[in-house]
N, C-alpha and C positions, 0 to 999 in steps of 0.2 A: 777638212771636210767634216770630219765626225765633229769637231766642237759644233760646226753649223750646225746640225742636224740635232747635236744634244739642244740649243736653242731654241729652236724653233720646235721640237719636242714638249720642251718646258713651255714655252708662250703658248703652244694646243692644249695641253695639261692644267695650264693656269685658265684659261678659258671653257675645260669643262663643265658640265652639268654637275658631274662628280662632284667635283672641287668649289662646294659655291660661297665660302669663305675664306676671308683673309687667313682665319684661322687654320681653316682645315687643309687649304694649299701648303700653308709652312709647315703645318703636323705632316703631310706627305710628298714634299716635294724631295726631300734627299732619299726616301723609300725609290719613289718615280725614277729620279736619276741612276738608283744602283741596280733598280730590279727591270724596269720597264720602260727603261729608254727610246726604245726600238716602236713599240707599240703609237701607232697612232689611234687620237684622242674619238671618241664618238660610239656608241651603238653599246657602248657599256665596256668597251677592251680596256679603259685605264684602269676601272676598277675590277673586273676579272684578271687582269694580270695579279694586280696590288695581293688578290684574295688568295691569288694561287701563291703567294709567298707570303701568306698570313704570320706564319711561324717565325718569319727573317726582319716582321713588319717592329718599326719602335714600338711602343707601347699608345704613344698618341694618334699616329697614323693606323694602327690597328682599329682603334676606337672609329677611325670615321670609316673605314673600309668598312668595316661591319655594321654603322650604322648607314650603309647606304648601298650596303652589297642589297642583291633579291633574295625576296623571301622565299 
């Protein structure tokens, strides 16, 4: 059941607003899986989650969180 749910996690994630390159999905898709699994996608939670573990984020998934976190 939780694999389901991590999928279809990932497929909402990969269709964010957030997320709106190929690029920037691969820069934070394994962040997404470890930190923010649970979070569904919209209203700005994938990247409020992502920012609240800014510190834990790689180095490339940081770069897009913050360039698309609010100002």
């Amino acid at each position: 059941m939780r694999m389901i749910l991590t999928v279809i996690g990932i497929g909402m994630f990969c269709s964010s607003a957030m997320a709106q390159t190929a690029a920037e999905r691969a820069a934070c898709m394994a962040d997404f899986q470890k930190y923010c699994t649970g979070v569904m996608p919209g209203g700005g939670r994938v990247i409020e989650c992502l920012a609240k573990q800014l510190d834990k984020l790689t180095p490339e998934c940081k770069k897009v969180v913050q360039s698309h976190a609010p100002k």
